[in-house]
Structures are given as structure tokens and as C-alpha cells.
C-alpha positions as CSV (number, residue, x, y, z in Angstrom):
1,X,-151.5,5.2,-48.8
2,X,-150.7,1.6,-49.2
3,X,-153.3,-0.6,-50.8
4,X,-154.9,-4.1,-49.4
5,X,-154.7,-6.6,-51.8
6,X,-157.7,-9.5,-51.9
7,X,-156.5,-11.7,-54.6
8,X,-152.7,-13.8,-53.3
9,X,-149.1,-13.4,-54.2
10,X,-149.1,-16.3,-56.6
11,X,-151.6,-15.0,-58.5
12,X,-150.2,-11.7,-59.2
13,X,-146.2,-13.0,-59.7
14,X,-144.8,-12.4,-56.0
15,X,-143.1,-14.6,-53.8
16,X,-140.8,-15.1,-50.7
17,X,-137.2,-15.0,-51.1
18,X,-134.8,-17.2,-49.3
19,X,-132.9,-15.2,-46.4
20,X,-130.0,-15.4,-48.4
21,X,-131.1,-13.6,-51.3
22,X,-130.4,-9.6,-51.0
23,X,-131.8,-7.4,-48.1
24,X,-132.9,-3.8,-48.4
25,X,-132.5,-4.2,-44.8
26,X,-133.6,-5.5,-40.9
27,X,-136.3,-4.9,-38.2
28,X,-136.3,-5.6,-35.0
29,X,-138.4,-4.9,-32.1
30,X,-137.2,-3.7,-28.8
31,X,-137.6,-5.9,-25.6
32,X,-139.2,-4.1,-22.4
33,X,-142.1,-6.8,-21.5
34,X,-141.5,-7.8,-17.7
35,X,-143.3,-11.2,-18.1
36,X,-141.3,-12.4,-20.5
37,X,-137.8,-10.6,-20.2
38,X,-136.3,-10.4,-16.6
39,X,-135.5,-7.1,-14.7
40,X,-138.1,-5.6,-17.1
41,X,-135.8,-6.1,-20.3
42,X,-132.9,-4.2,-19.5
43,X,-130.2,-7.2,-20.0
44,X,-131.7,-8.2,-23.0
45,X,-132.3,-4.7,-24.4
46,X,-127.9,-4.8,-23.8
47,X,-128.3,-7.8,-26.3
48,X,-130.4,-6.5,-28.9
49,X,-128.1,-3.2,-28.9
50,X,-125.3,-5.9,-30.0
51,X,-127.6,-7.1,-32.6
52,X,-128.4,-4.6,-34.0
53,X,-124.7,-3.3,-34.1
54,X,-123.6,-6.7,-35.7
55,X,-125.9,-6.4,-38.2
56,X,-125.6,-3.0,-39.2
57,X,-122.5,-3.6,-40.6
58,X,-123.9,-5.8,-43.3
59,X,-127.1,-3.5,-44.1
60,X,-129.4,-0.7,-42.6
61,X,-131.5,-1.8,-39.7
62,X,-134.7,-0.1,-37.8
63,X,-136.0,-0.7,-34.5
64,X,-139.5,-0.6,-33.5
65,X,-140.2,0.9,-29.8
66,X,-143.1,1.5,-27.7
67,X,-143.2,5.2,-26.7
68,X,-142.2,5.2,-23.5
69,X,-139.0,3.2,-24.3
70,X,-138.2,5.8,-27.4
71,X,-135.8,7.8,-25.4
72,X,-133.5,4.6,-23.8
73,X,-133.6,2.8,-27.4
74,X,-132.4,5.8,-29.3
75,X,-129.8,6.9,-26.5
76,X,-128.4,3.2,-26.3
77,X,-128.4,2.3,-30.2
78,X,-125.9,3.5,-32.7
79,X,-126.6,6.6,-34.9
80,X,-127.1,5.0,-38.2
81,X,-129.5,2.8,-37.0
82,X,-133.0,3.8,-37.4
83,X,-136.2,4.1,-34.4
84,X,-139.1,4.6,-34.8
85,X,-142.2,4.1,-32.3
86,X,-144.2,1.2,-33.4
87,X,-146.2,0.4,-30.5
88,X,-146.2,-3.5,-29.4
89,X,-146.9,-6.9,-27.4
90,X,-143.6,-8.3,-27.5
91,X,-140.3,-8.2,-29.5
92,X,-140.2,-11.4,-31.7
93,X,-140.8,-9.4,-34.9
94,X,-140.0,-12.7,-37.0
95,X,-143.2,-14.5,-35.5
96,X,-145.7,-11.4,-35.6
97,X,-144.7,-8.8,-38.0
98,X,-144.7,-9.7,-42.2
99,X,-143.4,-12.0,-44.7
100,X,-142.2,-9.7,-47.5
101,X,-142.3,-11.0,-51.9
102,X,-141.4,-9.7,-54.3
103,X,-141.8,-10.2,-58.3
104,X,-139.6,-10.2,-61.0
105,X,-140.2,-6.4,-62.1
106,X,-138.1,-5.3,-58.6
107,X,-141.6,-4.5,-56.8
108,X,-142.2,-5.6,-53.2
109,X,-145.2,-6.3,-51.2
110,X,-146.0,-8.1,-48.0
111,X,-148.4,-10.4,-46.3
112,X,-149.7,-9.4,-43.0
113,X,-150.5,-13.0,-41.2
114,X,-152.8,-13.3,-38.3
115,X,-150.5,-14.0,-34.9
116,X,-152.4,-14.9,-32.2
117,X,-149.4,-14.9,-29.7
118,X,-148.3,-18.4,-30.2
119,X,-151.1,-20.4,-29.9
120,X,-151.9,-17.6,-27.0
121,X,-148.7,-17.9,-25.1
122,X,-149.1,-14.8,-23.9
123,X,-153.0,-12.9,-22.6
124,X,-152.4,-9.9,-24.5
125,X,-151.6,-9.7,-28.6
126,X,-153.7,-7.2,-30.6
127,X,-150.4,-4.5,-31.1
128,X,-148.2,-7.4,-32.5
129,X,-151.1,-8.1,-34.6
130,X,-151.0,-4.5,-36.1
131,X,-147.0,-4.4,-37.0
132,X,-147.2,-6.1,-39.8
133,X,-150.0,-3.0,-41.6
134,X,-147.7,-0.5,-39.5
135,X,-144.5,-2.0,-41.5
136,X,-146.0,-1.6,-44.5
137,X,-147.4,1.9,-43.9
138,X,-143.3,3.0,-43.2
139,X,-142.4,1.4,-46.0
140,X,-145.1,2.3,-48.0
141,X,-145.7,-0.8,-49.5
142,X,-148.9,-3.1,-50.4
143,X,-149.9,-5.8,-48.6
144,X,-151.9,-9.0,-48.5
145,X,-154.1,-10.7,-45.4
146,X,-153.5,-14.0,-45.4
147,X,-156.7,-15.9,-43.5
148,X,-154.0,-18.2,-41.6
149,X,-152.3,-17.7,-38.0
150,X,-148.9,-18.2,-38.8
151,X,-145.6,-16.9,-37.5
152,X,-142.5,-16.2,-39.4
153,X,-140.4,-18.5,-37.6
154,X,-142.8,-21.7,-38.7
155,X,-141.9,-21.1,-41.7
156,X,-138.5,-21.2,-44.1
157,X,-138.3,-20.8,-47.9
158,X,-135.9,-21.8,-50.6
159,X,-137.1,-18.9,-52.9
160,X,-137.8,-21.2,-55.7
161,X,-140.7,-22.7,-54.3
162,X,-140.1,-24.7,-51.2
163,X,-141.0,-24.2,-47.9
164,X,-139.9,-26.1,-44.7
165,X,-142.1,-25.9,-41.6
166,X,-143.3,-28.4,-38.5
167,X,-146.5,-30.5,-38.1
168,X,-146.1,-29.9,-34.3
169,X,-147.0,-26.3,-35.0
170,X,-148.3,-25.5,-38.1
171,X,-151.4,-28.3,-37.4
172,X,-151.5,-27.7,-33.3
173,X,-155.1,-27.3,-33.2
174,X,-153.8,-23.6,-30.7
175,X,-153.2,-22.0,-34.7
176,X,-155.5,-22.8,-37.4
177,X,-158.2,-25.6,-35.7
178,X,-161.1,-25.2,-38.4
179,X,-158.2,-25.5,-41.4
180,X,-157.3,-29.1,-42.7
181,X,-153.4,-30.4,-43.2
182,X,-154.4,-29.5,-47.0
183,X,-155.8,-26.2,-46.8
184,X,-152.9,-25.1,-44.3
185,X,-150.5,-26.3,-47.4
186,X,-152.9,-24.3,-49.5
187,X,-152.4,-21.1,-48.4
188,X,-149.1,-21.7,-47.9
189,X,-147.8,-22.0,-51.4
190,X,-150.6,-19.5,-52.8
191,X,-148.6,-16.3,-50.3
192,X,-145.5,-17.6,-50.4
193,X,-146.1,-18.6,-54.4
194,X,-144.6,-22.3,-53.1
195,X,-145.4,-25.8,-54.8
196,X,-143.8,-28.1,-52.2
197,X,-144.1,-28.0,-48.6
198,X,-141.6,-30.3,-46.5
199,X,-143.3,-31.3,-43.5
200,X,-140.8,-32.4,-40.7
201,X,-142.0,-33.5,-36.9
202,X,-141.0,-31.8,-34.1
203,X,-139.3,-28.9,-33.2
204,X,-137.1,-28.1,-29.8
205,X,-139.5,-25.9,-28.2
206,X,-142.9,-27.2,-27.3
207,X,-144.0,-25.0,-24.7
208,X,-143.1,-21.7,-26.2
209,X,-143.9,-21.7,-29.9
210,X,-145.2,-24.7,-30.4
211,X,-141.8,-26.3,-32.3
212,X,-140.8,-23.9,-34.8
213,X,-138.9,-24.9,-37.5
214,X,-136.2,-21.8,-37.2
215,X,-134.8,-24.0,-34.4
216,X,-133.9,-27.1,-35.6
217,X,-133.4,-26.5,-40.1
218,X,-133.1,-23.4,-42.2
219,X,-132.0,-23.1,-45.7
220,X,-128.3,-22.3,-46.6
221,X,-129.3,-21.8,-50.5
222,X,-131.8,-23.9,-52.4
223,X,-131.2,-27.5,-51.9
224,X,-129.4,-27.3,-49.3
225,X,-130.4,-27.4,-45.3
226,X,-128.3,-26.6,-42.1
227,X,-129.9,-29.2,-39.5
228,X,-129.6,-29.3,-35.8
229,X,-128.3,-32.0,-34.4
230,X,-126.5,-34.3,-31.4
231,X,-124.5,-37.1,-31.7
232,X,-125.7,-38.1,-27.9
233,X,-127.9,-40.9,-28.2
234,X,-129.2,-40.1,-24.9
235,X,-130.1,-36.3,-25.5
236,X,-133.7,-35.5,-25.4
237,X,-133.3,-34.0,-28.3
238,X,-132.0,-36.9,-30.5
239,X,-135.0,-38.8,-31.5
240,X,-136.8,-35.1,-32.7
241,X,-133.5,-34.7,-35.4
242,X,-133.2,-38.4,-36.2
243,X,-136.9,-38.0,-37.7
244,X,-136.3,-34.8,-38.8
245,X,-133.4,-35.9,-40.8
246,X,-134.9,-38.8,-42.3
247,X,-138.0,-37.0,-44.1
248,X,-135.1,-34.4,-45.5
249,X,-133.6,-37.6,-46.1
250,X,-137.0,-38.4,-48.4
251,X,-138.0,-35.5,-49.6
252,X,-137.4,-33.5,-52.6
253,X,-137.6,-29.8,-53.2
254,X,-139.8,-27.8,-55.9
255,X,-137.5,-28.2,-58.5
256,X,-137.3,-32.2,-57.7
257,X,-133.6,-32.5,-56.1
258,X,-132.8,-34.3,-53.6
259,X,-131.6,-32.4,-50.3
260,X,-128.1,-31.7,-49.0
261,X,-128.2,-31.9,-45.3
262,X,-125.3,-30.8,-43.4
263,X,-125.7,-31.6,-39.4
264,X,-124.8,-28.5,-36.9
265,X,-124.3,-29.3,-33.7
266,X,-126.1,-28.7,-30.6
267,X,-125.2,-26.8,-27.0
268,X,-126.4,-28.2,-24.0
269,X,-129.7,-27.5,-22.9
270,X,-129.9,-23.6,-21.5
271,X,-132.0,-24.0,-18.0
272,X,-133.5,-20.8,-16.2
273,X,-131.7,-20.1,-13.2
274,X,-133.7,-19.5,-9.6
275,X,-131.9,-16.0,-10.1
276,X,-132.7,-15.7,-13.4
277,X,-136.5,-16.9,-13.2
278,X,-137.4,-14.6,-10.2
279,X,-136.4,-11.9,-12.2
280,X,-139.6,-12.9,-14.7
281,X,-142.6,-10.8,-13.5
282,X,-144.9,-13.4,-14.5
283,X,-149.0,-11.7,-15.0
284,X,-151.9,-14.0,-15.0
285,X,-152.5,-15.5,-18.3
286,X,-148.7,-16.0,-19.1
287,X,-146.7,-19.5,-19.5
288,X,-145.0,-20.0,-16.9
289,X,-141.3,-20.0,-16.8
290,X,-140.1,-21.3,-13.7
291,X,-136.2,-22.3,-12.3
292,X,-135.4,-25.3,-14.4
293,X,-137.3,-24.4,-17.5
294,X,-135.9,-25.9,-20.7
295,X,-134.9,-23.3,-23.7
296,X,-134.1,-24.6,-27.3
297,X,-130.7,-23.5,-27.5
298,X,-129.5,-24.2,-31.3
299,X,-127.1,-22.3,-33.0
300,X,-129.8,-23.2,-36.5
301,X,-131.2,-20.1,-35.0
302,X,-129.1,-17.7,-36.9
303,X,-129.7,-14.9,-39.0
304,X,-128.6,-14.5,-42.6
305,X,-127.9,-10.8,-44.0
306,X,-126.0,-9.5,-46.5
307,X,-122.3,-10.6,-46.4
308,X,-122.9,-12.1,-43.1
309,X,-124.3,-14.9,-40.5
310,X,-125.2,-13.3,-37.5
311,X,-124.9,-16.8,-34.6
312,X,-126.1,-17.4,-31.1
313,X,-123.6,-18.4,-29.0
314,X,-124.3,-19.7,-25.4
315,X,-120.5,-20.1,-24.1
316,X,-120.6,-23.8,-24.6
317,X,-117.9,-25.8,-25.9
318,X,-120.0,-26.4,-29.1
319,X,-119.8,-23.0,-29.7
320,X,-116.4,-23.0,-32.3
321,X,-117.3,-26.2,-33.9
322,X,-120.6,-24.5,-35.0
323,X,-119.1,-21.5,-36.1
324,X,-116.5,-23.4,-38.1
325,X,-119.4,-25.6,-39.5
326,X,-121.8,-22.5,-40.3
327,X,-118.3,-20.6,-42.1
328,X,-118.1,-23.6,-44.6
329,X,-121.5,-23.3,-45.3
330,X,-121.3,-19.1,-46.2
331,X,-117.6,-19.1,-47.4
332,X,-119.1,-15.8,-49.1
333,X,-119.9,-13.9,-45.9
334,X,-119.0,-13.7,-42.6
335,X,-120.2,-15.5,-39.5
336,X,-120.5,-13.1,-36.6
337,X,-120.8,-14.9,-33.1
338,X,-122.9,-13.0,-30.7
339,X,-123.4,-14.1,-26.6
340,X,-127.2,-14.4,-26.7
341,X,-128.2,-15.8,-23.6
342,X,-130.7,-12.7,-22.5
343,X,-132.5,-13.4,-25.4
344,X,-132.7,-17.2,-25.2
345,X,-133.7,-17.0,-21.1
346,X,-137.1,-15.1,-23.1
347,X,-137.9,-18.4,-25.0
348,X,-136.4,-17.6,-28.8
349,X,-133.3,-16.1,-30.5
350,X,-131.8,-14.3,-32.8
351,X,-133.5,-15.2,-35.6
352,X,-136.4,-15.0,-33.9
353,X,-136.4,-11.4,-33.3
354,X,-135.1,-10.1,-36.6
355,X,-137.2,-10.2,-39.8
356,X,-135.4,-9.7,-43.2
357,X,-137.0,-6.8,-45.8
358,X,-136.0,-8.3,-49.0
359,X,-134.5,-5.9,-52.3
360,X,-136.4,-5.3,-54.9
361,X,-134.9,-6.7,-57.5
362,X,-135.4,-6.7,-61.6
363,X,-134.9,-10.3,-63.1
């Protein structure tokens, strides 16, 4: 039986790891919703088999299905890759399942955040916000509550005490509308044992989830940020990085450097097709996503594993540059392009759906 902590990770010695710091391994969720993933998740469910494949190779991965998907999942996945039923909402694991620490003695934990479905994006939530305790239960590790609605993908940390994250979403009054900028940055740094949050604008994705940060910065190792950007001055998306890149610009981390910012380019924007958009059985309640609606396409959206850098790719010109831009940035592991467009059409990517369990490690 796991235990329920009521005290924080800083005060008993755990925090969050970057996502380049070792894994014990990967979840992921699998994709059957019909409102959000067209012809009832079957394309996708081809992509998140490829996922899961590419990452495997780097460390071991499980997959969380509902019951009645058990069956395809297991059939369709490779044998060394682990499913289990974990009943669910949705598959964007990074946004409702945990955030795992760890201390210095090699113990893990986690903290189980309250998701609320993006700001209520979607009319139905209460599985997603069990996986987190259900995580933890497999595992059989303790976890912590936080008292904050907060998804995994608002959130990036440099290990050593910084965190990057988004005023669009973090203070959209959809989250957290009775907590203050300060008491947000509170919580933050006592469960993710931080000291200095980095506060940029906007994200690329308003509609969805509110402008995560996973879409337009991450962390490549402490001090240093991989930023989205476009050297259009008339793309949309422009004036968001230009202030995004000025506060990096400003800021400094927990440890008082100054940042190094390396730009990555952007696609062009990934529009729902008439085809693809009738596909969507939309339900009352539900955002709509109709033919022309904008995705954030951003190859930021990656995932980080062990010896590799697993990269969305949207068959775009801007694909290669970004690959060889990303390689320079991990000479140490591998960047693994992989066609993600039936998970973008849903709203997010691949970082968006995988959620790193850190190793236990003695320091």
C-alpha cells in the first residue's frame, strides 16, 4: 500500500528532475476517444504504436488502456512493451497523470496534481484525475496532492531548481481562479523543490490547453533552453517568441546564470482538413474543432529519453533543419523523427502524451 504524504517534496528532500536526467522508464496512454481523435482513434492509435516502438528502444515503456481497448493495444504493440488497463478520459498522460522526485538517497515519489481537463476542454474528467494515484499504486510508490490544477505540460524543470512555465495558462482564471500569481509560484517550488520560476507570455495553443509551455521552450540541460521560433515577421506566431525570447533573454536560472537560448524552427501551421474534421465525433460540452482549426505544430514538442530525442515531424520542409538543430543540441543521444500528424490533428504531441518515470538514483 502506498502512503499519502501531507507535508511537500521540499520539505522532505525530493524534487523533479529535468527530462534529461536518467529514466526508469515511459507511460503513455492509449487514444480511443471519438471527440477528440477521428475515426474513433484508430489512425492515431497507428501513431502511438510508433511511439511507443521508438522509444522502447531507449528504455522500458507501459501503456495504460481502457478495458475494452485491452485486446487491440496488446495485439498491435510490441512484446516487450508493457499494458495494463488503467481506465481513462483521454490519452495526454503528460497533462493528467504525475510529476515524479526523487531525493538524493535513490527514493522516488510522486505528486498527483488536480487536472480539471484543461481548463474543462473536455465535459468529462474524473478517470484522468485518478491516473496519477493509479500510477503510483503500479509502481508502488508514495505520493503527494498538490492543492493546484496543473498539467505536466505547463510546466518544465531544470532539476536544479528552475522551472519554466506560461502566464497564459498557469494564471487563466479556467485553472487556479481563487490562487494569486504568488501563491501559484508557491506551490510550485515547494512540489517541484524549485526557487525560481521563469514566467514567459504566451504559448501556441490557446484554445486547447491554454498555451503550454512544452510547445514553444523546454530545457536541453540546465541553463540551457531549445526555443520555438520563426524567422517570418509576418507569422502569427512571431510576436508570441519575440517576447518569449526576450524574458529568457532577462532572466536568470536558480543557480543565477544567465540562459543559453538556441532558436528551433517552426513548420507551418497544421490546419484540420474538412475530411479530417468530419471524422471528429464531436459530444456536447466539447471544444469544437472544426475544418480550418489551427494546431501548434512545433518540433519543441519532443520527448527526451535515455540516449534519445524522440521529434515530431509534420512532412514540412522545416522538418531536417530541426532535426539537425535538435542533434547539435543532444550530440550524446539520438534524435528519432517520427510522422506525428494523428496526434497533432487531437490538439497536442508527442511530448504531450508521454510522461517520464525518473531513476532512482543515490547522489
Amino acid at each position: 500500500m502506498t502512503k499519502l504524504f501531507d507535508s511537500t517534496p521540499r520539505d522532505d528532500g525530493f524534487r523533479m528532475p529535468g527530462e534529461f536526467e536518467p529514466h526508469a522508464g515511459t507511460w503513455l496512454l492509449w487514444p480511443q476517444r471519438p471527440d477528440v481523435w477521428r475515426l474513433g482513434g484508430k489512425p492515431a492509435q497507428g501513431a502511438f504504436v510508433a511511439l511507443a516502438t521508438a522509444i522502447a528502444r531507449f528504455e522500458p515503456v507501459t501503456v495504460g488502456v481502457n478495458h475494452d481497448q485491452f485486446d487491440n493495444a496488446r495485439s498491435r504493440l510490441p512484446d516487450e512493451i508493457r499494458v495494463l488497463e488503467i481506465s481513462s478520459d483521454d490519452a495526454w498522460l503528460r497533462d493528467s497523470g504525475p510529476s515524479f522526485v526523487v531525493n538524493d538517497h535513490g527514493d522516488v515519489r510522486l505528486v498527483d496534481w488536480h487536472f480539471n481537463s484543461h481548463g474543462r476542454y473536455l465535459p468529462t474528467w474524473e478517470k484522468d484525475d485518478r491516473v496519477a494515484r493509479k500510477i503510483a499504486e503500479i509502481e508502488g510508490v508514495d505520493r503527494y496532492r498538490a492543492p493546484l490544477v496543473l498539467e505536466g505540460g505547463s510546466i518544465h524543470v531544470d532539476g536544479e531548481g528552475t522551472v519554466l512555465t506560461t502566464e497564459e495558462c498557469l494564471l487563466n482564471p479556467n485553472r487556479n481562479p481563487d490562487l494569486s500569481r504568488e501563491q501559484i509560484e508557491r506551490y510550485l517550488c515547494d512540489y517541484l523543490r524549485a526557487s525560481n520560476v521563469v514566467w514567459l507570455g504566451r504559448g501556441l495553443d490557446p484554445d486547447v490547453t491554454s498555451g503550454h509551455i512544452d510547445d514553444v521552450a523546454t530545457f536541453v540541460r540546465p541553463g540551457v533552453v531549445a526555443l520555438a521560433w520563426s524567422e517570418d515577421p509576418t507569422d502569427w506566431r512571431r510576436e508570441i517568441l519575440a517576447e518569449n525570447l526576450q524574458r529568457l533573454e532577462r532572466a536568470t536560472d536558480a543557480r543565477g546564470r544567465r540562459l543559453e537560448i538556441h532558436k528551433i524552427p517552426l513548420p507551418e501551421d497544421v490546419l484540420l482538413t474538412e475530411e479530417e474534421a468530419a471524422g471528429i465525433d464531436m459530444v456536447e460540452g466539447a471544444l469544437p474543432m472544426p475544418a480550418g482549426f489551427r494546431q501548434a505544430a512545433t518540433y519543441v514538442n519532443c520527448y527526451i529519453c535515455n540516449g534519445g530525442v524522440v521529434m515530431p515531424t509534420f512532412d514540412d520542409p522545416k522538418d531536417d533543419e530541426a532535426r539537425e538543430a535538435l542533434q547539435g543540441l543532444f550530440p550524446e543521444r539520438e534524435v528519432v523523427p517520427l510522422p506525428s500528424h494523428e496526434i497533432i490533428l487531437a490538439g497536442g504531441n508527442v511530448h504531450c502524451v508521454t510522461q517520464q518515470q525518473p531513476l532512482g538514483e543515490r547522489r
